[in-house]
C-alpha positions, 0 to 999 in steps of 0.5 A: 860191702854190707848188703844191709844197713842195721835194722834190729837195733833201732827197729828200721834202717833209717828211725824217724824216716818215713820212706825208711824200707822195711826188708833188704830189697826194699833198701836196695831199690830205695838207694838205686832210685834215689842215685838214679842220677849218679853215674857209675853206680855211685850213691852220692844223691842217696848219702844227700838227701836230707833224711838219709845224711842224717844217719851217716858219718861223712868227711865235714858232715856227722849226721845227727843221727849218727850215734856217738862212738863208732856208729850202729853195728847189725847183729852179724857184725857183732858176730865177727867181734866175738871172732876176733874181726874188726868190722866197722859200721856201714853207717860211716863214710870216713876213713881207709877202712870204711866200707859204708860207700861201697856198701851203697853201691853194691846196693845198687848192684843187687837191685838190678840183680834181683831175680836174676842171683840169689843173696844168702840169706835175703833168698833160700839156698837153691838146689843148683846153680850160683848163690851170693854170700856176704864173707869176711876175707880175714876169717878164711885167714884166721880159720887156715891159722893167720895170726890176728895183727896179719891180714895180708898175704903177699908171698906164695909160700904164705899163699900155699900154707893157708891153701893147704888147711882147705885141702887145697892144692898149691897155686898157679904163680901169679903175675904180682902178689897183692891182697886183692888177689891172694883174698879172692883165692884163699876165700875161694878155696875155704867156700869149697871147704866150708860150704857142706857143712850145714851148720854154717846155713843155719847161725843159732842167732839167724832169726827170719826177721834178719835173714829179711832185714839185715842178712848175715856174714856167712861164717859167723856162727 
């Protein structure tokens, strides 16, 4: 998921809309409080409304607003193609690959997690204790030497090769080897690793205005 839509090429998530939020938890709580209604934390009343629609690209419905191509991309996200990652816009809602839907309903979750758990960098890094990062599972991959064109690890020696390029021990077997699974390891052992390193809380590109507004992949430089 995304945690914010892009802002700083248009100036505002949502150009044009009135209601259009000016930082990060402003859009949460908007997206929460216009799909109040809908259950499990979905946001199809958001993606409805008639100012909102107008930004995305939905199956039989391409907002006017949607921009031709591959829609509108945060700065951040333009990072991860200079990486060699393939990010797609959260403005879309078509497609396997799409991350726009579950980007909505992660809004909702950081709405009612506001005050409770930080999110990198919408809130400073605190002295102790838990703190929510947005990460790419393909760029621990990638650093422990996966070749682009393989995104999956679904074998344990596979597993433990990446693992060893952070320093990791090899793993406990798993039951089944997916990449849902093997992603929340690996991503696990490289935050271990990765997290002393200063520069990574502090991207060259990473103004104030996109730490409030678009947030940031942590990794990207």
């Amino acid at each position: 998921m995304s945690p914010a839509f892009p802002f700083e090429d248009e100036g505002a998530y949502f150009p044009g809309w009135n209601s259009s939020p000016p930082d990060g938890p402003s859009l949460w709580g908007l997206v929460d409080a216009l799909s109040s209604g809908d259950p499990h934390l979905a946001a199809t009343s958001f993606v409805s409304h008639p100012e909102a629609r107008r930004h995305f690209r939905q199956r039989g419905d391409c907002g006017d607003l949607f921009p031709p191509g591959r829609g509108r991309f945060r700065i951040c996200e333009h990072g991860q193609e200079l990486l060699r990652l393939s990010p797609y816009s959260c403005f879309n809602l078509v497609g396997a690959s799409q991350v726009g839907k579950s980007s909505l309903t992660g809004m909702r979750v950081l709405h009612r997690l506001r005050g409770t758990l930080g999110l990198w960098p919408f809130d400073p890094v605190p002295a102790k204790g838990p703190l929510l990062v947005e990460i790419y599972t393909a760029l621990p991959a990638r650093l422990a030497g996966m070749r682009k064109g393989t995104s999956k690890i679904r074998d344990p020696q596979s597993l433990d090769t990446l693992l060893d390029a952070f320093g990791s021990e090899p793993h406990q077997p798993l039951p089944r080897y997916d990449d849902h699974a093997t992603d929340a390891i690996l991503s696990a052992a490289w935050l271990r690793y990765a997290a002393p390193d200063p520069g990574l809380w502090s991207p060259a590109t990473l103004t104030p205005e996109l730490a409030r507004t678009e947030g940031w992949t942590f990794g990207v430089p």
